[in-house]
C-alpha positions as CSV (number, residue, x, y, z in Angstrom):
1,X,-4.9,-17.5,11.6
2,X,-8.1,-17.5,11.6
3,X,-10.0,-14.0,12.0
4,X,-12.1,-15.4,14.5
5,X,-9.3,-15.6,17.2
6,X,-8.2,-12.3,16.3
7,X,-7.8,-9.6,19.1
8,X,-9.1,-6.1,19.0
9,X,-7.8,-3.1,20.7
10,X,-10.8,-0.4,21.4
11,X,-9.8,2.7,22.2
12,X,-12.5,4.6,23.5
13,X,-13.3,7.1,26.0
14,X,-17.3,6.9,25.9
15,X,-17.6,4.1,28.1
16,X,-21.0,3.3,26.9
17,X,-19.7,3.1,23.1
18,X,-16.5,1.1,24.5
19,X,-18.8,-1.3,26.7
20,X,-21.1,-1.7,24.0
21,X,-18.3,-2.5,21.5
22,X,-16.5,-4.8,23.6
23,X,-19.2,-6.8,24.2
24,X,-20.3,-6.9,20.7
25,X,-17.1,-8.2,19.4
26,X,-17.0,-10.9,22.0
27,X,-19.4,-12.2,20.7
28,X,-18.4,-12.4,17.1
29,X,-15.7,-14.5,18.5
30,X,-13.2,-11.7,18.6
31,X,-10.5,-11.3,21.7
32,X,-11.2,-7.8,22.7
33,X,-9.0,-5.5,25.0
34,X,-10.5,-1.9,25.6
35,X,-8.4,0.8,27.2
36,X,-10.2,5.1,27.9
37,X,-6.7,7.0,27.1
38,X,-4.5,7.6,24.6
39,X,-1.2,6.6,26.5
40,X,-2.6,3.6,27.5
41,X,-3.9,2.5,23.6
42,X,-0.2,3.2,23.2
43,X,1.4,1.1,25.8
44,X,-1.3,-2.0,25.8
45,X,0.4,-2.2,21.7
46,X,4.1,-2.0,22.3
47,X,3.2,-5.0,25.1
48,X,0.9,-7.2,23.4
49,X,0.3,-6.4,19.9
50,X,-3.0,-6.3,18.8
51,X,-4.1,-7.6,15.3
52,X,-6.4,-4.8,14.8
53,X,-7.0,-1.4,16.6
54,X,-10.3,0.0,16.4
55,X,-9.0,4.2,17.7
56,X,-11.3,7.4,18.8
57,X,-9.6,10.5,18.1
58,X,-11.3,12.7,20.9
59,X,-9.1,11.2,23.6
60,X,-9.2,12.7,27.3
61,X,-4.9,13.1,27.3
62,X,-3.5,12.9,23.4
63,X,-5.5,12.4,20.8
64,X,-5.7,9.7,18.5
65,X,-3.6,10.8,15.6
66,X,-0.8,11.4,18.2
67,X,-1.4,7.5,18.9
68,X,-1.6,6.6,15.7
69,X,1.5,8.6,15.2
70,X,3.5,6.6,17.9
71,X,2.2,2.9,16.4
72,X,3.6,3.9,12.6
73,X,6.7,5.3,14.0
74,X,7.3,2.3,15.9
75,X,8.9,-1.0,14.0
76,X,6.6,-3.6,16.6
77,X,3.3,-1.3,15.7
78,X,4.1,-0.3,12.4
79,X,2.1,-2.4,10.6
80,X,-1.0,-3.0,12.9
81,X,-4.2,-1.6,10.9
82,X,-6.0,1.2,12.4
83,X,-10.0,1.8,12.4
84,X,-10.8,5.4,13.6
85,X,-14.0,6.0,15.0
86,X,-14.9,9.5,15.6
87,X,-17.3,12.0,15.8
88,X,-15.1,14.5,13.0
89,X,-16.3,14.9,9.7
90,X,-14.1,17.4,7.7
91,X,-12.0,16.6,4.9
92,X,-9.1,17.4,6.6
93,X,-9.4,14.9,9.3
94,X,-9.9,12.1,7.1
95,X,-7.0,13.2,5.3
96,X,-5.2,12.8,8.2
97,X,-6.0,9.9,9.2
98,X,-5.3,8.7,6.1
99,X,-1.9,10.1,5.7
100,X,-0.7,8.2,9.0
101,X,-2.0,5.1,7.1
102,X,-5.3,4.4,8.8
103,X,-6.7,1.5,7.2
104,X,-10.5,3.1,7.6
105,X,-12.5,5.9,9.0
106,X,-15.9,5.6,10.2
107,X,-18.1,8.6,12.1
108,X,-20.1,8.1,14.6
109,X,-23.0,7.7,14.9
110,X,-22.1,4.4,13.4
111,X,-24.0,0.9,12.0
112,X,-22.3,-2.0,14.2
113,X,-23.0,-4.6,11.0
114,X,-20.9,-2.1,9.0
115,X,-18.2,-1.9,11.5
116,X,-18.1,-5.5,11.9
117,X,-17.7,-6.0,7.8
118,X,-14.9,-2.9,8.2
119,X,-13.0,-4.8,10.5
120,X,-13.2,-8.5,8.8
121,X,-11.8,-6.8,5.7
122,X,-9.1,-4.8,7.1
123,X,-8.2,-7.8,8.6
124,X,-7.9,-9.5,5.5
125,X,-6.0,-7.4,3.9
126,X,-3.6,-7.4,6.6
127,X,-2.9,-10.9,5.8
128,X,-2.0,-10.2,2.2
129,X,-0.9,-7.0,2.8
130,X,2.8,-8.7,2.5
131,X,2.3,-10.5,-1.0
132,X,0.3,-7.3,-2.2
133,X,1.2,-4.0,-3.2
134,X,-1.9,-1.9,-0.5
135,X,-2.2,1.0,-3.6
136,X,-2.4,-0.5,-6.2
137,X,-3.2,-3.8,-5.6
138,X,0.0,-5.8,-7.8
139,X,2.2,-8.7,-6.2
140,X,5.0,-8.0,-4.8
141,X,7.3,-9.6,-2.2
142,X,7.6,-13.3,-2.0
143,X,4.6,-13.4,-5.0
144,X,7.3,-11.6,-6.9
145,X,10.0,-14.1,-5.7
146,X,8.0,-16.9,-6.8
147,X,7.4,-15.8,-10.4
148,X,11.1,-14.7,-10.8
149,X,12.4,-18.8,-9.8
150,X,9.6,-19.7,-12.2
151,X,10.9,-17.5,-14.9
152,X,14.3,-18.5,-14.3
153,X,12.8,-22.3,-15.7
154,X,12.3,-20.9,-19.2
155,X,14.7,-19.4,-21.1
156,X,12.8,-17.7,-23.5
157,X,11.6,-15.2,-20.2
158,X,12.6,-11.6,-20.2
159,X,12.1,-9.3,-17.1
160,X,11.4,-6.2,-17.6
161,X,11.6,-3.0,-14.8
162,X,9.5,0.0,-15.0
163,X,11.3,2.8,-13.1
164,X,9.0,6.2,-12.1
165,X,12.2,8.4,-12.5
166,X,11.8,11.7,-9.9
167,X,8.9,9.6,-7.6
168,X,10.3,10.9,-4.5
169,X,10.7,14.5,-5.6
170,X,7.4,14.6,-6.6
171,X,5.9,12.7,-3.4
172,X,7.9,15.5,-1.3
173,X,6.1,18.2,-3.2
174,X,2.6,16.8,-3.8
175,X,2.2,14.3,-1.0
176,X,0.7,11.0,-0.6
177,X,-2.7,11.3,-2.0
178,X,-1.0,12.7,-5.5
179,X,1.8,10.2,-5.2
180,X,-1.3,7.7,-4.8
181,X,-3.2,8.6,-7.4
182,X,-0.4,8.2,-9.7
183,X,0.7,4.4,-8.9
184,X,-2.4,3.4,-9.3
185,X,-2.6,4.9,-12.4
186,X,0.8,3.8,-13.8
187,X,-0.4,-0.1,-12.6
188,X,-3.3,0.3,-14.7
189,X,-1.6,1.3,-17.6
190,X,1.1,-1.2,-17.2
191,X,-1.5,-3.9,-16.7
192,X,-3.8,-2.9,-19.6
193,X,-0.4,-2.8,-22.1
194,X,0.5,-5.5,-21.0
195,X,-2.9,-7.9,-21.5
196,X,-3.5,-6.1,-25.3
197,X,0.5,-6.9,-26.0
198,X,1.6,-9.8,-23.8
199,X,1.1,-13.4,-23.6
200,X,-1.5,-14.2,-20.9
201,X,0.9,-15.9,-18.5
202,X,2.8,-12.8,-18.2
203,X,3.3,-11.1,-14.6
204,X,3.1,-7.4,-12.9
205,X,4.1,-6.6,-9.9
206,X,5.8,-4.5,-7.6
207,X,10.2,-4.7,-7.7
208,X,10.1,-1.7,-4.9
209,X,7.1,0.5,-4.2
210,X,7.4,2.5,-7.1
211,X,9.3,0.5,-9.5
212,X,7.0,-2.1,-11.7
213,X,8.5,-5.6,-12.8
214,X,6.7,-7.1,-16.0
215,X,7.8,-10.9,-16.7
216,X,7.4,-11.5,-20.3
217,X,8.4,-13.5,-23.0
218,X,11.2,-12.1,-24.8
219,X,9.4,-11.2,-28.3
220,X,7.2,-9.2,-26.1
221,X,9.8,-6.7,-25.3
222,X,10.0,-4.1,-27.6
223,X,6.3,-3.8,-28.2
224,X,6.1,-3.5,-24.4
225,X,8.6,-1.0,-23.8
226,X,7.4,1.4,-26.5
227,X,3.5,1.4,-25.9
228,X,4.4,1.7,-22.2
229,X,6.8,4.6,-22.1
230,X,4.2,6.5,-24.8
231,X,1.1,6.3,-22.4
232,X,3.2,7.3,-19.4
233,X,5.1,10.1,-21.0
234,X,1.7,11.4,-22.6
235,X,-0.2,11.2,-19.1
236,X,2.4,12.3,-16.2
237,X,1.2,16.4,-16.9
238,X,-2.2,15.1,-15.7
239,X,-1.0,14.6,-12.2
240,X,1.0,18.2,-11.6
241,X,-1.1,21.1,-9.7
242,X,-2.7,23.6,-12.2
243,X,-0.5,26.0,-10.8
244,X,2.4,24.8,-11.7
245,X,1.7,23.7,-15.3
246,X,0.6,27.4,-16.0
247,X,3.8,28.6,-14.7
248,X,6.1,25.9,-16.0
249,X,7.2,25.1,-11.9
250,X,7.2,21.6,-11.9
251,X,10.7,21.1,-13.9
252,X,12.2,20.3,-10.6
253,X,9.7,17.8,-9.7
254,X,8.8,16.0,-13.7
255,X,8.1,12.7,-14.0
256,X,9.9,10.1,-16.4
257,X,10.0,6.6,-16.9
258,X,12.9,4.0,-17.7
259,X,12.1,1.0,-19.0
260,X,15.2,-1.9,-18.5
261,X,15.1,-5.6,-19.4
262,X,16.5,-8.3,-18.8
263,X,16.6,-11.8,-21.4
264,X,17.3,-14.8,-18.4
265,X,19.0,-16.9,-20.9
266,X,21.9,-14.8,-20.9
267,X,22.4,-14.3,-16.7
268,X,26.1,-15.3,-15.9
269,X,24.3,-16.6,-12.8
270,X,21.1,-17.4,-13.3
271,X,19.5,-17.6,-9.3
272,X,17.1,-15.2,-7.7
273,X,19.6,-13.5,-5.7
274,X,21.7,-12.7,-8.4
275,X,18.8,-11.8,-10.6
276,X,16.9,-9.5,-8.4
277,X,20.3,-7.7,-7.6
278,X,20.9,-6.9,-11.1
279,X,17.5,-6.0,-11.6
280,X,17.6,-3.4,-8.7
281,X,20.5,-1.5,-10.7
282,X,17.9,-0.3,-12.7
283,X,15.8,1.3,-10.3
284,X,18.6,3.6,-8.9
């Protein structure tokens, strides 16, 4: 679809600002509905989703992380991306915002050709966001499909699974901005290993959120496996609290890695369903 026909839900009590931004965005060829109250962001998404809403968080009835709230909890909104505009400032609120999965926060005052940019690219990245991983970035879904049937054409191909061992444990205790921080940082590492040690056809992605995939050739394996789990193992202490490394409190919570593979020449049944079942063994 082109972003041009997109429609933009403003949800704005200033009715100067909201006026001002409807009537911008009209012009940039946008559909634009604006609503002054929280409930009535709310309702206007569950009835006619919106591709894009752009959310104050000073509302006159709830305020708008209670609607963001609502939209991520609900399966029809879950995935619309979220602009807040607001007049906050703290850490904390951006924080927030950013742990219900806004896709940007702006403060007001605002520049409207900044806005507009925000707004194209979240836009954009809405319409990846189901072929890319939005952390760190890797393939994943139906990109990941792809390059397992084109795998499954050469039998010299091993897959290989990178499993975060503990990742839930130690979202629970450290949250999303830690549990962030260290995806990206185990892609990184898993991509750089594998350009200095793999072939340059060779694929990264995403099997589940926090379980990597590496297609490889088959030679590439065991070079793989062991520069991978070293530079993982060596760097997961980085990413516990101070506190608990001085007092030795994050044994309930440590990080590990298991690395599994998989040579396609020897698959009983060698088909993507059948593949990626017995590849998701491995990240249990």
């Amino acid at each position: 679809m082109n972003e041009a026909k997109s429609t933009v839900l403003i949800v704005e009590d200033d009715l100067d600002i909201a006026d001002m931004l409807n009537a911008y965005f009209r012009v940039q060829g946008y559909e634009v509905l604006t609503v002054n109250w929280g409930e009535d962001g709310v309702r206007s998404c569950l009835t006619h989703a919106p591709d894009l809403v752009i959310l104050d968080i000073r509302l006159p009835d709830i305020d708008g992380f209670d609607v963001a709230r609502r939209l991520r909890s609900n399966r029809k909104t879950k995935d619309i991306p979220i602009i807040f505009l607001t007049e906050k400032r703290e850490r904390s609120d951006r924080l927030k915002g950013l742990e219900l999965q806004a896709d940007d926060y702006i403060t007001k005052p605002f520049d409207i050709q900044e806005l507009r940019l925000r707004v194209r690219n979240a836009l954009r990245r809405a319409r990846q966001g189901s072929l890319t991983n939005p952390v760190t970035g890797l393939p994943e879904g139906s990109l990941v499909d792809e390059a397992l049937s084109d795998g499954l054409e050469r039998p010299e191909t091993a897959v290989m699974v990178v499993a975060i061992q503990n990742f839930g444990r130690f979202h629970e205790v450290y949250g999303f901005v830690a549990s962030d921080d260290l995806l990206r940082a185990v892609s990184l590492m898993v991509r750089d290993t594998v350009r200095d040690l793999g072939s340059s056809d060779d694929f990264v992605g995403h099997l589940t959120a926090s379980d990597f995939l590496i297609i490889t050739r088959q030679q590439h394996v065991n070079p793989l496996r062991e520069r991978i789990r070293k530079r993982l193992e060596q760097s997961f202490d980085y990413f516990y609290s101070d506190q608990d490394r001085e007092l030795g409190t994050f044994r309930d919570k440590q990080l590990g890695v298991i690395i599994n593979d998989i040579n396609l020449s020897t698959l009983h049944q060698p088909d993507l369903p059948h593949l990626k079942a017995e590849l998701k063994q491995f990240c249990r």
